[in-house]
OpenMM code with the backbone's topology and positions (N, CA, C; nanometers):
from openmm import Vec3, app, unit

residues = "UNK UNK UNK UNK UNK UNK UNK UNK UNK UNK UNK UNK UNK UNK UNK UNK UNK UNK UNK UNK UNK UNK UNK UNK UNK UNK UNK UNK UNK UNK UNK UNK UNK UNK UNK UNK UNK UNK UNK UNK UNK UNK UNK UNK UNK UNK UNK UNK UNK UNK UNK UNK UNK UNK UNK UNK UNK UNK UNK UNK UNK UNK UNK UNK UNK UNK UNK UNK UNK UNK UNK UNK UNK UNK UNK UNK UNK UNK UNK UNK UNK UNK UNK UNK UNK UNK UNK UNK UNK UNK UNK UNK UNK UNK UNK UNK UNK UNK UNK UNK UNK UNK UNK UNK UNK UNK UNK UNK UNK UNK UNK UNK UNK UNK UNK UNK UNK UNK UNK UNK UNK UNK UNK UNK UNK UNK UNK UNK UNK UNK UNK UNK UNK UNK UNK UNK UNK UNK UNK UNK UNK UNK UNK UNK UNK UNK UNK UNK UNK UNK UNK UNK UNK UNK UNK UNK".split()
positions = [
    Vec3(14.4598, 9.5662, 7.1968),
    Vec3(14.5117, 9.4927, 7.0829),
    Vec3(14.6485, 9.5444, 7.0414),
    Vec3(14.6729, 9.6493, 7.0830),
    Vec3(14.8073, 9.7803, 6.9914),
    Vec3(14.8648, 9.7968, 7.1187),
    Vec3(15.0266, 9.7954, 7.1214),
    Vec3(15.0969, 9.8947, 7.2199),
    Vec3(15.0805, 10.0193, 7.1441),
    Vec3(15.2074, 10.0679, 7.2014),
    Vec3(15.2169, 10.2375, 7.1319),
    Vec3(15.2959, 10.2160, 6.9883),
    Vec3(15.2594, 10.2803, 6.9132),
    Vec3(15.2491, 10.2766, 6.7914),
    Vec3(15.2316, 10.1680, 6.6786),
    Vec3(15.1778, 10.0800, 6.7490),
    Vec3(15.1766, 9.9523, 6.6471),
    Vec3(15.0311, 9.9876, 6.5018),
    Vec3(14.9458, 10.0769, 6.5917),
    Vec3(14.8144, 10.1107, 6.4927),
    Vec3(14.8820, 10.1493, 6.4147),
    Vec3(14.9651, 10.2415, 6.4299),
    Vec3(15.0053, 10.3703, 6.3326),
    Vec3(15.1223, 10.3127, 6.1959),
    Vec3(15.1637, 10.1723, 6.2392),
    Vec3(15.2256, 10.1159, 6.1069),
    Vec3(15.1195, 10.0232, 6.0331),
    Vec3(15.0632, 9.9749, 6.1498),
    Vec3(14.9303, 9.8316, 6.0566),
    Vec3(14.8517, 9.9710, 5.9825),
    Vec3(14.8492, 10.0714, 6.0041),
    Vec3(14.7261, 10.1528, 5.9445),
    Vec3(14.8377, 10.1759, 5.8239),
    Vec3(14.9442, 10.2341, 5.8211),
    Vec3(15.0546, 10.2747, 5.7261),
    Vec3(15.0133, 10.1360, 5.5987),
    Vec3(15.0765, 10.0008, 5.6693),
    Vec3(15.1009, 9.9380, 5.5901),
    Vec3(14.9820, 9.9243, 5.4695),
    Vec3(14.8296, 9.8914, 5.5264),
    Vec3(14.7478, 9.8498, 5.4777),
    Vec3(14.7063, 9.9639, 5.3765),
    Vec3(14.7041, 10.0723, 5.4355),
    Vec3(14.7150, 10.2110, 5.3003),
    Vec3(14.8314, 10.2004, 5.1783),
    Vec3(14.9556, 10.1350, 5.2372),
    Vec3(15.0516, 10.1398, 5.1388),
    Vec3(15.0033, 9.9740, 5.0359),
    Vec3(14.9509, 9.9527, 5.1085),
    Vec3(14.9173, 9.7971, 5.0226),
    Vec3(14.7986, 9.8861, 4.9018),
    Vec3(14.7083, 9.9181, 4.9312),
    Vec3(14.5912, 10.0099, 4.8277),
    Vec3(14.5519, 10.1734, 4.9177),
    Vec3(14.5279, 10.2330, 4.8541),
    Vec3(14.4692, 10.3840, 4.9054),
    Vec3(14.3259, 10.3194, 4.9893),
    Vec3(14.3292, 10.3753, 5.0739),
    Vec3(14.1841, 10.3198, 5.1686),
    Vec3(14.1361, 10.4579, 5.2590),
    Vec3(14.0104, 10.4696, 5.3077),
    Vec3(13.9508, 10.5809, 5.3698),
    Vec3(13.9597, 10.5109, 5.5147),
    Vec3(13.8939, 10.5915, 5.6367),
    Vec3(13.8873, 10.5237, 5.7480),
    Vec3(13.8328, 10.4113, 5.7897),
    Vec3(13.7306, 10.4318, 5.7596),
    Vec3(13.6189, 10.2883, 5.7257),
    Vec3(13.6780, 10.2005, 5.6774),
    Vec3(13.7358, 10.1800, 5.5307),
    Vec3(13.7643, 10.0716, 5.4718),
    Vec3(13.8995, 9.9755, 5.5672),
    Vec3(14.0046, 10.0965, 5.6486),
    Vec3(14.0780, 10.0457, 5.7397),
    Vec3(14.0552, 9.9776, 5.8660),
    Vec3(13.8742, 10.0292, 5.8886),
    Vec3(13.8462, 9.9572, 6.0229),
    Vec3(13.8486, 9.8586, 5.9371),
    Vec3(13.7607, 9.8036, 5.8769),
    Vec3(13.6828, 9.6538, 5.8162),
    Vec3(13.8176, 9.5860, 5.8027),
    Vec3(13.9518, 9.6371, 5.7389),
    Vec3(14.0191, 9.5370, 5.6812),
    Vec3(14.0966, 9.4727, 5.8301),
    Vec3(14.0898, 9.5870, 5.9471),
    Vec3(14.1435, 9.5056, 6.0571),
    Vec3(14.0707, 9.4038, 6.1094),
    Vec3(13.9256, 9.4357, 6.1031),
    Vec3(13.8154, 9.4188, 6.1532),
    Vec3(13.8258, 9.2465, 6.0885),
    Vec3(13.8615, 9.2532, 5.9921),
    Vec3(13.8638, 9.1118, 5.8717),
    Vec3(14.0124, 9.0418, 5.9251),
    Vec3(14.0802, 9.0836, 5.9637),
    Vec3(14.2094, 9.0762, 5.9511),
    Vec3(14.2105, 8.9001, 6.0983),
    Vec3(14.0987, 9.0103, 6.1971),
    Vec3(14.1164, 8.9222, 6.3166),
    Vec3(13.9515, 8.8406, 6.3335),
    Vec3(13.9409, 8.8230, 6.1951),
    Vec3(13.7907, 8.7453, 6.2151),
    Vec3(13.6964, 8.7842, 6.3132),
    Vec3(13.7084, 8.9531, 6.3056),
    Vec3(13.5802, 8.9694, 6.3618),
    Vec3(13.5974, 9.0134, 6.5124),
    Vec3(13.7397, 8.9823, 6.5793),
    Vec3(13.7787, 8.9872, 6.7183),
    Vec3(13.7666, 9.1124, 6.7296),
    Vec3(13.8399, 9.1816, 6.6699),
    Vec3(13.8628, 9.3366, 6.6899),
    Vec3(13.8815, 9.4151, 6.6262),
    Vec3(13.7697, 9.5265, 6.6022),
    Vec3(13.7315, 9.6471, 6.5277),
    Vec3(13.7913, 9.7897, 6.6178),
    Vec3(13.9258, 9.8484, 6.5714),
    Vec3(13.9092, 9.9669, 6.6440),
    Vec3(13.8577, 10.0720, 6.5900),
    Vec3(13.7809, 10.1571, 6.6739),
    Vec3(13.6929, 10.2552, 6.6870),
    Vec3(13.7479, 10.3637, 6.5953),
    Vec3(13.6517, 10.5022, 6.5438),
    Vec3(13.6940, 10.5390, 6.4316),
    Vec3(13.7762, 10.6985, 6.5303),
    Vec3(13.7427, 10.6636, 6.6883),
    Vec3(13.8127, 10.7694, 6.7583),
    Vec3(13.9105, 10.7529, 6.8009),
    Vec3(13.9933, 10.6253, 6.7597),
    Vec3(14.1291, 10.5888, 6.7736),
    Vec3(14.1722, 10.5672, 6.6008),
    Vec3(14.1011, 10.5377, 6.4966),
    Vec3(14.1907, 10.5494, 6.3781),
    Vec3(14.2039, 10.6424, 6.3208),
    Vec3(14.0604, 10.7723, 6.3333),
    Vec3(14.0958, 10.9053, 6.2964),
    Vec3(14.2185, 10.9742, 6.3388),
    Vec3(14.1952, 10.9995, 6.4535),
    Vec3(14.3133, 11.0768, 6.5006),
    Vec3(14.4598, 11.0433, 6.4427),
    Vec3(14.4465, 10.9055, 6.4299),
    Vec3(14.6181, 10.8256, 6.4050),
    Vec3(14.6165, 10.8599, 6.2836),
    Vec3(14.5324, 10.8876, 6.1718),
    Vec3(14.5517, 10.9152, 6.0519),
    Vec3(14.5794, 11.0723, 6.0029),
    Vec3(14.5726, 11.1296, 6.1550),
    Vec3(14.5825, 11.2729, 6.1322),
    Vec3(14.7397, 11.2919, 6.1243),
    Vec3(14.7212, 11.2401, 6.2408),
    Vec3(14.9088, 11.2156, 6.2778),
    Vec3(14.9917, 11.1085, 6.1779),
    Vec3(14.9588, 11.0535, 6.1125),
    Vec3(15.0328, 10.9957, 5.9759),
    Vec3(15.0675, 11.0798, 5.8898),
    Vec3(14.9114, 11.1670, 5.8513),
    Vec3(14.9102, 11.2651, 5.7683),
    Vec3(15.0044, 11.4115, 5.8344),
    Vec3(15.0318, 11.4544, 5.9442),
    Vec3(15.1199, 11.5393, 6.0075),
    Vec3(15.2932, 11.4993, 6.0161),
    Vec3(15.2943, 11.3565, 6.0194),
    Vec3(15.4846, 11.3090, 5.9815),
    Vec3(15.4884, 11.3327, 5.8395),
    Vec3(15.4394, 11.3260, 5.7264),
    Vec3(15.4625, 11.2683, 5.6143),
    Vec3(15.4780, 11.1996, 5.5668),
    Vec3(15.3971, 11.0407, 5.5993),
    Vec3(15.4175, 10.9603, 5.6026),
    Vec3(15.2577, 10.8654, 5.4860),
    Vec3(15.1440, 10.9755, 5.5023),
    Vec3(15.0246, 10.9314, 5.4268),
    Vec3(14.9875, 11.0754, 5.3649),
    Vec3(14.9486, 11.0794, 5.2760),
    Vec3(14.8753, 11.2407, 5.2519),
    Vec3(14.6905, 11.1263, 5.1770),
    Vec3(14.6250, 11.2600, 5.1175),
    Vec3(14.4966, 11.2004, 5.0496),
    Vec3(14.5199, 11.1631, 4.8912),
    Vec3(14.4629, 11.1294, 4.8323),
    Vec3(14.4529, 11.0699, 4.6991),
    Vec3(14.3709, 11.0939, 4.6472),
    Vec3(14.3369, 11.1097, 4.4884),
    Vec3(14.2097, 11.1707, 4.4076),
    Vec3(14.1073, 11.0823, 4.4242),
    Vec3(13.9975, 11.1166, 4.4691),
    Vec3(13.9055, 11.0086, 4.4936),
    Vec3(13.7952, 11.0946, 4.4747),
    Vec3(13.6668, 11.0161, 4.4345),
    Vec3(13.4657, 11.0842, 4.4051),
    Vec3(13.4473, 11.1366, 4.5683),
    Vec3(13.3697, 11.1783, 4.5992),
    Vec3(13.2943, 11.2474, 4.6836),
    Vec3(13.3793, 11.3347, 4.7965),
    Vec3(13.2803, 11.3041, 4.9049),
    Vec3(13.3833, 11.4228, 5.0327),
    Vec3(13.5364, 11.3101, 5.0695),
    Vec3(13.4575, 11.1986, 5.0806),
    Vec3(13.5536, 11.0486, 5.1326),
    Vec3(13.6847, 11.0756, 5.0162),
    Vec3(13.7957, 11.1470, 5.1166),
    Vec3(13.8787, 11.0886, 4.9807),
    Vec3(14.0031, 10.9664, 5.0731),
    Vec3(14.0351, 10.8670, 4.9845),
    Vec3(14.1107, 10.7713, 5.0310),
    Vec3(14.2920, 10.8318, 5.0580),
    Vec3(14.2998, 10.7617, 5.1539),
    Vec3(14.4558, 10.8076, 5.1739),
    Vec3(14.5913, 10.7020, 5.1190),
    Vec3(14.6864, 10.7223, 5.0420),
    Vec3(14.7756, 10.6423, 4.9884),
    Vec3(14.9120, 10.6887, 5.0921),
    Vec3(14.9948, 10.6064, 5.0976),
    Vec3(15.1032, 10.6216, 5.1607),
    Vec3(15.2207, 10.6615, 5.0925),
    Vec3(15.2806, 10.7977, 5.1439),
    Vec3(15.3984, 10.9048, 5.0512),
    Vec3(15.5103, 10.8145, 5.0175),
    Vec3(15.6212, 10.8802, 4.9755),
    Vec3(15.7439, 10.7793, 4.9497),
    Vec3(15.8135, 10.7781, 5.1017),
    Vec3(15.7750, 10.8698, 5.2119),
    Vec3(15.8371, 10.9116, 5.3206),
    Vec3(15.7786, 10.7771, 5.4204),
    Vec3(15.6465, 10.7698, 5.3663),
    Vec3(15.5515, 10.6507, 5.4830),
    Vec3(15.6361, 10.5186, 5.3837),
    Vec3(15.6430, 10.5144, 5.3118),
    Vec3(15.7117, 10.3414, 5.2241),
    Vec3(15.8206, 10.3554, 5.2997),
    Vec3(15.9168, 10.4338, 5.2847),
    Vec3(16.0543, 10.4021, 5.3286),
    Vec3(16.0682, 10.3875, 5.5251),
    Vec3(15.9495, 10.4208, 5.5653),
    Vec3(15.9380, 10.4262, 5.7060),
    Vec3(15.8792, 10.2285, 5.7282),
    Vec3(15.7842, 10.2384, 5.6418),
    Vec3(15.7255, 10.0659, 5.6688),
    Vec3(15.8803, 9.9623, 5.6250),
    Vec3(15.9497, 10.0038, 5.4993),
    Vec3(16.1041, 9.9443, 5.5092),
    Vec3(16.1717, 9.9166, 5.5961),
    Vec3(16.1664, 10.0134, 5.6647),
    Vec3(16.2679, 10.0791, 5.8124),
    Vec3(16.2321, 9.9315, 5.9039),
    Vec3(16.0833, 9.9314, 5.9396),
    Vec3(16.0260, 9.8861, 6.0405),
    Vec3(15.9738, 9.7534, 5.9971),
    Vec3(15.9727, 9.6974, 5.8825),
    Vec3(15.9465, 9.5608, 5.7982),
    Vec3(15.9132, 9.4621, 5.8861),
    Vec3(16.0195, 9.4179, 6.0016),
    Vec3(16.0215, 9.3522, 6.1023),
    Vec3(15.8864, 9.3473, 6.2035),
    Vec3(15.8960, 9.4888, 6.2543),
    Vec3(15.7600, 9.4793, 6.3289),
    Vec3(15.6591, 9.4931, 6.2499),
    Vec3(15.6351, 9.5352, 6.1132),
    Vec3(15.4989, 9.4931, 6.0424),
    Vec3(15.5057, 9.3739, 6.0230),
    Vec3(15.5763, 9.2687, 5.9536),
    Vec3(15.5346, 9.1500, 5.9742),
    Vec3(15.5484, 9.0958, 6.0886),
    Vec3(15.5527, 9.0841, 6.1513),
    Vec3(15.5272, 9.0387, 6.3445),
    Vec3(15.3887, 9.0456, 6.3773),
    Vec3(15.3444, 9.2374, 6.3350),
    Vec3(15.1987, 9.2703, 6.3781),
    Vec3(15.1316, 9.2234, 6.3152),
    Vec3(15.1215, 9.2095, 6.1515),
    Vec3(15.0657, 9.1229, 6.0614),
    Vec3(15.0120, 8.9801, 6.1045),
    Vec3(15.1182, 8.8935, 6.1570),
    Vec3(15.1545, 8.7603, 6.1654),
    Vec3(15.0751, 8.7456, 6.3104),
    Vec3(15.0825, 8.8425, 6.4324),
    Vec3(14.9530, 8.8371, 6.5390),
    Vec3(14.8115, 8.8756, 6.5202),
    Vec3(14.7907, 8.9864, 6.3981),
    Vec3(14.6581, 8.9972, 6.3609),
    Vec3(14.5960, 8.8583, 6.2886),
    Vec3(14.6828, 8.8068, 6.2344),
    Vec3(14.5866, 8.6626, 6.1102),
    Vec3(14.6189, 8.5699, 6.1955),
    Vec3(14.6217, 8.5277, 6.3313),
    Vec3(14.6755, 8.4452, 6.4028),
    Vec3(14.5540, 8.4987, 6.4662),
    Vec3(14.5155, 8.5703, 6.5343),
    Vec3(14.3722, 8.5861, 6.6294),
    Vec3(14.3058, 8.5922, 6.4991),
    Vec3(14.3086, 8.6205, 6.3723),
    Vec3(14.1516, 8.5838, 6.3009),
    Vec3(14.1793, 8.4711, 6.2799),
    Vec3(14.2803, 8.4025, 6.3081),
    Vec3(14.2907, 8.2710, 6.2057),
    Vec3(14.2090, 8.1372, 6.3669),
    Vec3(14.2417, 8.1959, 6.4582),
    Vec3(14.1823, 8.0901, 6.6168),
    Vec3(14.0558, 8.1610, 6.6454),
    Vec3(14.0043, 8.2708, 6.6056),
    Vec3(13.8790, 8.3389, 6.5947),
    Vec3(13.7516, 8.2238, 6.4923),
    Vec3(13.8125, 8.1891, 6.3705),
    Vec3(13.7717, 8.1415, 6.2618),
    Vec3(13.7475, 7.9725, 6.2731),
    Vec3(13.8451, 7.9459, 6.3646),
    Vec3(13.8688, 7.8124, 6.4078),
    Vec3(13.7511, 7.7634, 6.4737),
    Vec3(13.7088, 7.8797, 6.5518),
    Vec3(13.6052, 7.8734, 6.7134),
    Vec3(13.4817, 7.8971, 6.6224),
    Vec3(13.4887, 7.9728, 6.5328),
    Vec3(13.3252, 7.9672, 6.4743),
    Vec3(13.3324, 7.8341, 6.3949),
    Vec3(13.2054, 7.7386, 6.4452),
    Vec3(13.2216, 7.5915, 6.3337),
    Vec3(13.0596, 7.6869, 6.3267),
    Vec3(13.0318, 7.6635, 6.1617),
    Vec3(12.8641, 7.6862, 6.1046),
    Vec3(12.7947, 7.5940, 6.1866),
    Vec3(12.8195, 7.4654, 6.2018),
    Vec3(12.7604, 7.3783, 6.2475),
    Vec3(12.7247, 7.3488, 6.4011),
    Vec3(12.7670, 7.4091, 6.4731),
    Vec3(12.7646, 7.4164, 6.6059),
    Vec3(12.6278, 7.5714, 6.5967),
    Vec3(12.6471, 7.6448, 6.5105),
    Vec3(12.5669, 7.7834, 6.5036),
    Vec3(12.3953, 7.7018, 6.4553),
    Vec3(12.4077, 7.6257, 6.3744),
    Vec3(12.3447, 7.5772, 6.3226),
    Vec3(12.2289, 7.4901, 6.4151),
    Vec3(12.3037, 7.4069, 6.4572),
    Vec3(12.2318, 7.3347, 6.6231),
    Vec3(12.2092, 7.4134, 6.6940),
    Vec3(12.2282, 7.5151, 6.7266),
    Vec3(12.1810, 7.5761, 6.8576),
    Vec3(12.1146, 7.6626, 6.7833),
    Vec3(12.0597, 7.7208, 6.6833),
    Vec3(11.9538, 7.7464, 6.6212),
    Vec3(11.8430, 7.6727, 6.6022),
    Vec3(11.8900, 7.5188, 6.5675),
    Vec3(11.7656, 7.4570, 6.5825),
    Vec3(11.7230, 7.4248, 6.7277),
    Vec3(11.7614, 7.4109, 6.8692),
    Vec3(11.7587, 7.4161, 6.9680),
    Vec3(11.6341, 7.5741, 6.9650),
    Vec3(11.6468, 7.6275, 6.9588),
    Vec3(11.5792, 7.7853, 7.0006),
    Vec3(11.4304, 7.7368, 6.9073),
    Vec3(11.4616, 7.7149, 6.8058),
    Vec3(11.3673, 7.7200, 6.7164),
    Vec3(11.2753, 7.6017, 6.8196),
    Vec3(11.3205, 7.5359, 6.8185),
    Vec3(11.2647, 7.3965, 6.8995),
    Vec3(11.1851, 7.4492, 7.0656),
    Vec3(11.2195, 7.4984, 7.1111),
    Vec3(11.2021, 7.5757, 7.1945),
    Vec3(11.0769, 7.6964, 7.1731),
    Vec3(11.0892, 7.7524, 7.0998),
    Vec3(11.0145, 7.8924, 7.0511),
    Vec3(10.8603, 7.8039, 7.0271),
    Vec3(10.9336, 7.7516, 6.9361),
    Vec3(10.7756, 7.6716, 6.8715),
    Vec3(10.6877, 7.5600, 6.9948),
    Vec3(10.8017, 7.5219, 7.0926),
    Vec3(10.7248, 7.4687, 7.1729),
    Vec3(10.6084, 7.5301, 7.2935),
    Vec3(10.6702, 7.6433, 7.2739),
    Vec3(10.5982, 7.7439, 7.3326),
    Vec3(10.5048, 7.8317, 7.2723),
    Vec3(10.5415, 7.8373, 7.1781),
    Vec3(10.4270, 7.9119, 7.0766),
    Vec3(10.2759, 7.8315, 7.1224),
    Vec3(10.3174, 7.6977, 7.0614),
    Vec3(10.1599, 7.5679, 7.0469),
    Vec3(10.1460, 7.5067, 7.1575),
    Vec3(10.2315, 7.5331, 7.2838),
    Vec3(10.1669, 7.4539, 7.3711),
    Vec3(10.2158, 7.4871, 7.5427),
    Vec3(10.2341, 7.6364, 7.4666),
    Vec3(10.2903, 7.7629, 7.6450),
    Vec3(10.3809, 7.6285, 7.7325),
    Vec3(10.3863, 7.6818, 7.8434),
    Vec3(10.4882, 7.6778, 7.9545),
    Vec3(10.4084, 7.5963, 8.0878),
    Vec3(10.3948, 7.4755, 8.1129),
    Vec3(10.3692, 7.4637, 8.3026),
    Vec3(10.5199, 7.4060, 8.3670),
    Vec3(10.4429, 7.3825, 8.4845),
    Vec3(10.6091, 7.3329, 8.5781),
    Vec3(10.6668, 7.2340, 8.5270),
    Vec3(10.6170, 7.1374, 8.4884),
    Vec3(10.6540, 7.0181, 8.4245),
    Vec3(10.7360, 6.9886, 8.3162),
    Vec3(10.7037, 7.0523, 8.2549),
    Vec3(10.7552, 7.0946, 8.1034),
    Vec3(10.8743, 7.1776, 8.1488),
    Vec3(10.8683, 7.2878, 8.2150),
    Vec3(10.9982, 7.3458, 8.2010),
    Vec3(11.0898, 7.2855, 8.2945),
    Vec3(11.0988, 7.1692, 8.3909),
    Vec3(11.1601, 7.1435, 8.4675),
    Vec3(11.2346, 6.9929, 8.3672),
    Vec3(11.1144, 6.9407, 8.2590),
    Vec3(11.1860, 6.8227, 8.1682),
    Vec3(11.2827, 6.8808, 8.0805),
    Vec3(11.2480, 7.0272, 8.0430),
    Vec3(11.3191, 7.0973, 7.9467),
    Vec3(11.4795, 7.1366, 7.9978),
    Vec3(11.4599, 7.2341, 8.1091),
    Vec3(11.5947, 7.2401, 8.1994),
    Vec3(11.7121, 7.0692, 8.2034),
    Vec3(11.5922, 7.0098, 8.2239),
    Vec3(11.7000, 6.8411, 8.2735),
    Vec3(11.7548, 6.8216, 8.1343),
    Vec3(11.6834, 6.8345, 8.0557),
    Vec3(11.7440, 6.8363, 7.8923),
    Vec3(11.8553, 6.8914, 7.9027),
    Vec3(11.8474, 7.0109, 7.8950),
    Vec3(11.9749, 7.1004, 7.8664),
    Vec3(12.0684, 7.0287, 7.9579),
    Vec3(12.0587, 7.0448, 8.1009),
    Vec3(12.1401, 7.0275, 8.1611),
    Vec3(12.2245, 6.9183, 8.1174),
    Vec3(12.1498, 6.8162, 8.0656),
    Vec3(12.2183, 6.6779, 8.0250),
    Vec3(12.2873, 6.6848, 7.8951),
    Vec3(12.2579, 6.7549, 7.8322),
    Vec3(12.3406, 6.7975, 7.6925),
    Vec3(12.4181, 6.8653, 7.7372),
    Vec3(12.4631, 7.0078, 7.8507),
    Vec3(12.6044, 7.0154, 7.8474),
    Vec3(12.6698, 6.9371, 7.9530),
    Vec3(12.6387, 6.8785, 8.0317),
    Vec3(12.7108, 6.7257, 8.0766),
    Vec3(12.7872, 6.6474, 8.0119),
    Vec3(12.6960, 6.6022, 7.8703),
    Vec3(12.7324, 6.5452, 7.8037),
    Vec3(12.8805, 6.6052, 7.6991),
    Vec3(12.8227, 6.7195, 7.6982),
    Vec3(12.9642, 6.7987, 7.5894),
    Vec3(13.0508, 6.8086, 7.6508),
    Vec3(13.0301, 6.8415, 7.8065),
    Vec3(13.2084, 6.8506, 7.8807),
    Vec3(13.2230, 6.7077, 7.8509),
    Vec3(13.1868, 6.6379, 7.8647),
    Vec3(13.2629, 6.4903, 7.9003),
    Vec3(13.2520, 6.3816, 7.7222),
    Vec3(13.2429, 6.5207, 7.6255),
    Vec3(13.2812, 6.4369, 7.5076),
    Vec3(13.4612, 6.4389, 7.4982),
    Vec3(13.5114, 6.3172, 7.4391),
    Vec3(13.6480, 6.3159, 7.4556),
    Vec3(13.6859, 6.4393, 7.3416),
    Vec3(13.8124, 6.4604, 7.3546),
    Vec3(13.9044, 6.5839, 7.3417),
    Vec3(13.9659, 6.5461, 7.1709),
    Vec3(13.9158, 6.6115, 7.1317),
    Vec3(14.0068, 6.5600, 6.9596),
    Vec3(14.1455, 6.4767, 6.9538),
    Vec3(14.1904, 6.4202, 6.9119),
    Vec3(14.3107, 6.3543, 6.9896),
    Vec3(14.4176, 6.3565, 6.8599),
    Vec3(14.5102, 6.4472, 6.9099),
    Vec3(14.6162, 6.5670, 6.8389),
    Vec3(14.6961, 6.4196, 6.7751),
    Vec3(14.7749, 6.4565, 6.6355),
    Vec3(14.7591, 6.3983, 6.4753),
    Vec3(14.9193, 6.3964, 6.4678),
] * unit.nanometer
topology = app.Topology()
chain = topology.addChain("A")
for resn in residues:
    res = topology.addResidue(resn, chain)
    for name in ("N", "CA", "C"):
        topology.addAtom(name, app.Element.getBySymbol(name[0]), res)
């Protein structure tokens, strides 16, 4: 998802937007790309070590062991510097959540839930012979037949 150093400003920026802990930085990327891509807390730790080693993030007063990290005046004037490629990286993260978001319709989730359910229960009350699963297969098969060869939305 990141060349070389692109984590290390999206992580900057989103701390300089509110103080956030590691966690709260996965989720907001994690949110960012609808879900596409969560990086791991053994690629955002470390980068936050090394934020915290330029001078660029230190920690913030916060309850428990978790304390949240805010971004210094050294990390603001660095996201200034680089404005350009944060909004760029910005503008490709909400662009894969935004065609991520597109591809989930509820309603497509929805049918093929009732499909299973339909299925489950048919088997529950009245098990499996050859017959049945060979009418069942021709089913399916004919429903995605049918979906490749539904016409194509036709662009506005």
């Amino acid at each position: 998802m990141f060349e070389s150093g692109e984590l290390r400003l999206v992580l900057l920026k989103l701390i300089a937007d509110e103080p956030r802990h590691g966690y709260d930085l996965i989720r907001a990327i994690e949110e960012l790309t609808g879900g596409d891509y969560a990086p791991s807390p053994g690629v955002v730790y470390p980068t936050l070590t090394l934020l915290q080693d330029m001078g660029l993030i230190e920690e913030s007063a916060g309850e428990g062991a978790r304390k949240p990290f805010q971004a210094t005046k050294e990390g603001r004037e660095h996201l200034e510097q680089n404005s350009a490629d944060v909004e760029e990286l910005f503008e490709r993260l909400e662009e894969a959540g935004s065609q991520r978001r597109q591809g989930n319709r509820p309603e497509i989730g929805r049918a093929i839930g009732n499909l299973m359910t339909a299925l489950k229960n048919r088997i529950a009350h009245h098990g499996w012979n050859e017959a049945l699963l060979n009418e069942v297969v021709d089913i399916l098969d004919e429903a995605a037949q049918r979906i490749e060869r539904a016409k194509p939305p036709s662009d506005q």
